[in-house]
Backbone as CSV, one residue per row, in Angstrom:
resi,resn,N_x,N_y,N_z,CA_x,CA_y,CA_z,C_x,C_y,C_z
1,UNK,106.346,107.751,76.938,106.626,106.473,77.572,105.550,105.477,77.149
2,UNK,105.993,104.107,76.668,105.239,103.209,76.408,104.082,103.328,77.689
3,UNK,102.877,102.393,77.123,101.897,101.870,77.998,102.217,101.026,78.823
4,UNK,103.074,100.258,78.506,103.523,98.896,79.377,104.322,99.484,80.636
5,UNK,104.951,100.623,79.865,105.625,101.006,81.387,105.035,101.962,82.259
6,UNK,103.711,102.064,81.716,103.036,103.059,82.878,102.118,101.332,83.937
7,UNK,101.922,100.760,83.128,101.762,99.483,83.614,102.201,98.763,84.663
8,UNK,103.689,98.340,84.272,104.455,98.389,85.426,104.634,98.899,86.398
9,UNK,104.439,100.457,86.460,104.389,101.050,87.348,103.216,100.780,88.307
10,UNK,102.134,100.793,87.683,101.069,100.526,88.606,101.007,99.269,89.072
11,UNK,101.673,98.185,88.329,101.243,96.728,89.059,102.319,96.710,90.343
12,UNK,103.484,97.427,90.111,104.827,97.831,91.103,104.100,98.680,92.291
13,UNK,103.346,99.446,92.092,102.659,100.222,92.629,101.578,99.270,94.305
14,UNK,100.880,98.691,93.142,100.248,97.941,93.855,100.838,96.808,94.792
15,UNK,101.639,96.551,94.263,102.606,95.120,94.822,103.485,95.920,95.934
16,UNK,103.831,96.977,95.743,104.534,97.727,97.432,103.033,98.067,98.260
17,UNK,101.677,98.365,97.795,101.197,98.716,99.135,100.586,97.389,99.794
18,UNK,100.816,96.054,98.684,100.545,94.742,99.715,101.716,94.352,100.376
19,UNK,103.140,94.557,100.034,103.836,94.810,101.004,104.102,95.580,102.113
20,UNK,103.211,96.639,102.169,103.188,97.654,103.360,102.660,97.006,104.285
21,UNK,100.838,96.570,103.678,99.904,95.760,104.684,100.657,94.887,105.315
22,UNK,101.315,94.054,104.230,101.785,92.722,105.306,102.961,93.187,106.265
23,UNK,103.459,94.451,105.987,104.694,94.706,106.592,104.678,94.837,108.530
24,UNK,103.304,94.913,108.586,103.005,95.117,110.244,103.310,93.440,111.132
25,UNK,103.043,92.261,110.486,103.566,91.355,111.029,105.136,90.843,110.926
26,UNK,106.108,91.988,109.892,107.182,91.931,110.324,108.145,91.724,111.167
27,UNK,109.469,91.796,111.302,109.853,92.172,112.235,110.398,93.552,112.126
28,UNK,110.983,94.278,112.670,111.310,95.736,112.615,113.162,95.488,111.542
29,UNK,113.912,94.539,111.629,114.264,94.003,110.641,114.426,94.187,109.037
30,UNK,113.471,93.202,108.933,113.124,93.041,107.562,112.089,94.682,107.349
31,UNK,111.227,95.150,108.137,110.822,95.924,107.273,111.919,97.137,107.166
32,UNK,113.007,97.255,107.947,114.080,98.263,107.361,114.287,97.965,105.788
33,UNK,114.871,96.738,106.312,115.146,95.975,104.852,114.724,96.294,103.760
34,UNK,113.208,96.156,103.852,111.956,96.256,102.783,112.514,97.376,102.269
35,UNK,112.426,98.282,103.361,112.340,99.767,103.038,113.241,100.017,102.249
36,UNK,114.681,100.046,102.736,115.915,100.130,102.061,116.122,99.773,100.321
37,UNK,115.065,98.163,100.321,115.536,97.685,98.667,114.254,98.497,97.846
38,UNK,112.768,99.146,98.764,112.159,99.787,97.707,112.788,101.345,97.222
39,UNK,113.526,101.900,98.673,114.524,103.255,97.967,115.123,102.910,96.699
40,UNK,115.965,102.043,96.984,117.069,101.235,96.040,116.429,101.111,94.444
41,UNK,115.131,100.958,94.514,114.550,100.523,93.462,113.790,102.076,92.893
42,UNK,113.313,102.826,93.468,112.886,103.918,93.128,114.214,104.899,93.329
43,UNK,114.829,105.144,93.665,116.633,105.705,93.106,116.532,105.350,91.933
44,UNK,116.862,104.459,91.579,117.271,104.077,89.804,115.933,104.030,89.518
45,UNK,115.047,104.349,89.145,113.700,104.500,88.558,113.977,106.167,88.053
46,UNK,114.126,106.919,89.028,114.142,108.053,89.489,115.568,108.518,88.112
47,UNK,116.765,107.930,88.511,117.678,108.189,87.385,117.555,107.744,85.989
48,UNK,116.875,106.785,85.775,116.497,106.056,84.680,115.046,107.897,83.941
49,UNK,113.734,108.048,84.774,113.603,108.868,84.458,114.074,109.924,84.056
50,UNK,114.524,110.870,84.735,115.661,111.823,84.716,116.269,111.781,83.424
51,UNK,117.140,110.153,83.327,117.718,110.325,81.595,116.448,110.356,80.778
52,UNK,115.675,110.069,80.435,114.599,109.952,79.965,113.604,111.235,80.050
53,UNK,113.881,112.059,80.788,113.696,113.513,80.706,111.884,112.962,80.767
54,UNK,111.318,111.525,81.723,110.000,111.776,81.702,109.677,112.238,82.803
55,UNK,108.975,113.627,83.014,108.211,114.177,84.530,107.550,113.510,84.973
56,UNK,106.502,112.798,85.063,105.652,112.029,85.080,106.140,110.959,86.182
57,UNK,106.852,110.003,86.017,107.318,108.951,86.466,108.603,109.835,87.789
58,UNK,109.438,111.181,86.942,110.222,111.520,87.852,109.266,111.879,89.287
59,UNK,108.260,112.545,89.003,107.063,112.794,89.754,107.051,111.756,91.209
60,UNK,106.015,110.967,90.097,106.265,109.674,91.277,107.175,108.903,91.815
61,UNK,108.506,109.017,91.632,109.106,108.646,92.197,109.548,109.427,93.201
62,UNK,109.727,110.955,93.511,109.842,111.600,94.388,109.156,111.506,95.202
63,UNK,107.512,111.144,95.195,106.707,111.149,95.784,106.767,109.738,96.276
64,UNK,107.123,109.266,96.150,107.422,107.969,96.781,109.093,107.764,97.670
65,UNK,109.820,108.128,96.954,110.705,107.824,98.059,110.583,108.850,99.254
66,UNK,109.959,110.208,98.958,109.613,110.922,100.302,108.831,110.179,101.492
67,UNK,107.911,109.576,100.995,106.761,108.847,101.694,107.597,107.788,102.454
68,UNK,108.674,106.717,101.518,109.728,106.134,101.870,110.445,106.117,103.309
69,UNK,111.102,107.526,102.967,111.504,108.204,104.186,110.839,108.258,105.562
70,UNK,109.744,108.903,104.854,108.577,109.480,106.038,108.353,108.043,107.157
71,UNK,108.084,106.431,106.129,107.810,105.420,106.903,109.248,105.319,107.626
72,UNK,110.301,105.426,107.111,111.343,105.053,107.950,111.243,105.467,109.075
73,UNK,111.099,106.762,109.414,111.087,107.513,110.573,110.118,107.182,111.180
74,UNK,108.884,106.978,110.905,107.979,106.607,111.960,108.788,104.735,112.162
75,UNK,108.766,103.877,111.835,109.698,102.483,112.132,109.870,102.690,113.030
76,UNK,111.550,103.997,113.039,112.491,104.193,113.958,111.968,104.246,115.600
77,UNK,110.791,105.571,115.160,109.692,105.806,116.427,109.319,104.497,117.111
78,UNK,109.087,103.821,115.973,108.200,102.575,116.601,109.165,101.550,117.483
79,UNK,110.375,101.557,116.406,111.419,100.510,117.318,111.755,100.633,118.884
80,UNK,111.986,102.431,118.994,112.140,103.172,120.187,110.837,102.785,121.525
81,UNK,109.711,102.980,120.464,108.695,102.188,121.852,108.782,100.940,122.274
82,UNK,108.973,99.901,121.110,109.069,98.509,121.348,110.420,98.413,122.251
83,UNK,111.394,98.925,122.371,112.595,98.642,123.278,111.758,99.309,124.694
84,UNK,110.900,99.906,124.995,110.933,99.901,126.157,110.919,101.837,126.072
85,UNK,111.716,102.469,125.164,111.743,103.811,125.029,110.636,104.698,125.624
86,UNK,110.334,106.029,126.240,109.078,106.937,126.031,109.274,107.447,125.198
87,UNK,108.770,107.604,123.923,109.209,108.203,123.109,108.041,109.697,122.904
88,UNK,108.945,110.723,123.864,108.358,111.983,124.428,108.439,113.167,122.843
89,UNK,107.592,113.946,123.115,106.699,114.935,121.761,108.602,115.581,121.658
90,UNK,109.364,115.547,122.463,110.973,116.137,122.215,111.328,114.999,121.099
91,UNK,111.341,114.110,121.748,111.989,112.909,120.506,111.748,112.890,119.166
92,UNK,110.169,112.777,119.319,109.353,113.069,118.256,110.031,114.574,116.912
93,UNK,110.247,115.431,118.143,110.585,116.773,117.146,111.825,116.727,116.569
94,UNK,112.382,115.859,117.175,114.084,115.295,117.002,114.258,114.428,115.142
95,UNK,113.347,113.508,115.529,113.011,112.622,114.447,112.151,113.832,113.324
96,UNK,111.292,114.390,113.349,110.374,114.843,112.632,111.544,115.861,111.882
97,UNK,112.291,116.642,112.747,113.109,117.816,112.151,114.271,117.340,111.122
98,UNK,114.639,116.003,111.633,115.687,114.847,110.851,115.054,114.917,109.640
99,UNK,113.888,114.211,109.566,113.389,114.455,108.367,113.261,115.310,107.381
100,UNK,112.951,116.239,108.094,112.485,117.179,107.070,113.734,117.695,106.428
101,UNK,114.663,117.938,107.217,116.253,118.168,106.635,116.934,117.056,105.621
102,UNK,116.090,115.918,105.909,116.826,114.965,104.928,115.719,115.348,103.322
103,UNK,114.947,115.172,103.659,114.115,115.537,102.470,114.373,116.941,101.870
104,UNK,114.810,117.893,102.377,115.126,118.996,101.319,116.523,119.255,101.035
105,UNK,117.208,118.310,101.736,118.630,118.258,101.373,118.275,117.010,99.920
106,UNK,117.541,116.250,99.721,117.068,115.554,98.949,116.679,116.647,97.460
107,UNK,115.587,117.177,97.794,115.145,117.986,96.639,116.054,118.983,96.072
108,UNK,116.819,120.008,97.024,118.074,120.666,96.657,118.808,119.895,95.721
109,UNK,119.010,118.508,96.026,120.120,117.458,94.663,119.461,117.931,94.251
110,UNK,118.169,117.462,93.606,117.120,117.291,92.611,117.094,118.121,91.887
111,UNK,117.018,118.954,92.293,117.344,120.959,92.010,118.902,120.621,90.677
112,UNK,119.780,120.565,91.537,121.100,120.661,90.581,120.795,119.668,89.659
113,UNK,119.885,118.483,89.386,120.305,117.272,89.195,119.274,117.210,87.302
114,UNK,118.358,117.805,87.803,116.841,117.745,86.731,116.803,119.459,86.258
């Protein structure tokens, strides 16, 4: 892979975790939103690798849309307190177990896919 596109990656890189920072004066909203168009964007990164048979980049992109995920679910948590929710260590295991099922139902594709 060219230099430029390991480049990109890192200036892309950098430019989502100043969108993270700023993402706390959000609203719960837009940072779905956020969230949603950086999947969107690391999905096709992810297939674009893949054809490209580069590990490297397939790498990080797994590792990123997991992390992806991971923020969604805490959001969700968060939205649940801001309405007023308790959001009790049950809920918590509710959400946490969601996850983890979505993420290896994730890697299983990955499995058939790479």
């Amino acid at each position: 892979m060219p230099v430029n596109s390991y480049s990109s990656l890192a200036s892309q890189l950098s430019a989502e975790k100043h969108q993270r920072r700023r993402a706390s004066t959000l609203s719960f909203d837009e940072q779905i939103r956020m969230t949603i168009q950086q999947v969107k964007r690391y999905k096709q990164r992810l297939s674009d690798a893949i054809a490209s048979e580069n590990d490297m980049i397939q790498d990080q992109c797994i590792d990123q849309l997991l992390t992806l995920r991971a923020e969604q679910t805490a959001l969700l948590l968060r939205k649940k307190e801001e309405d007023g929710e308790i959001v009790t260590p049950d809920i918590i295991a509710v959400y946490t177990k969601q996850y983890y099922e979505d993420c290896q139902a994730f890697l299983v594709s990955l499995d058939q896919v790479i």
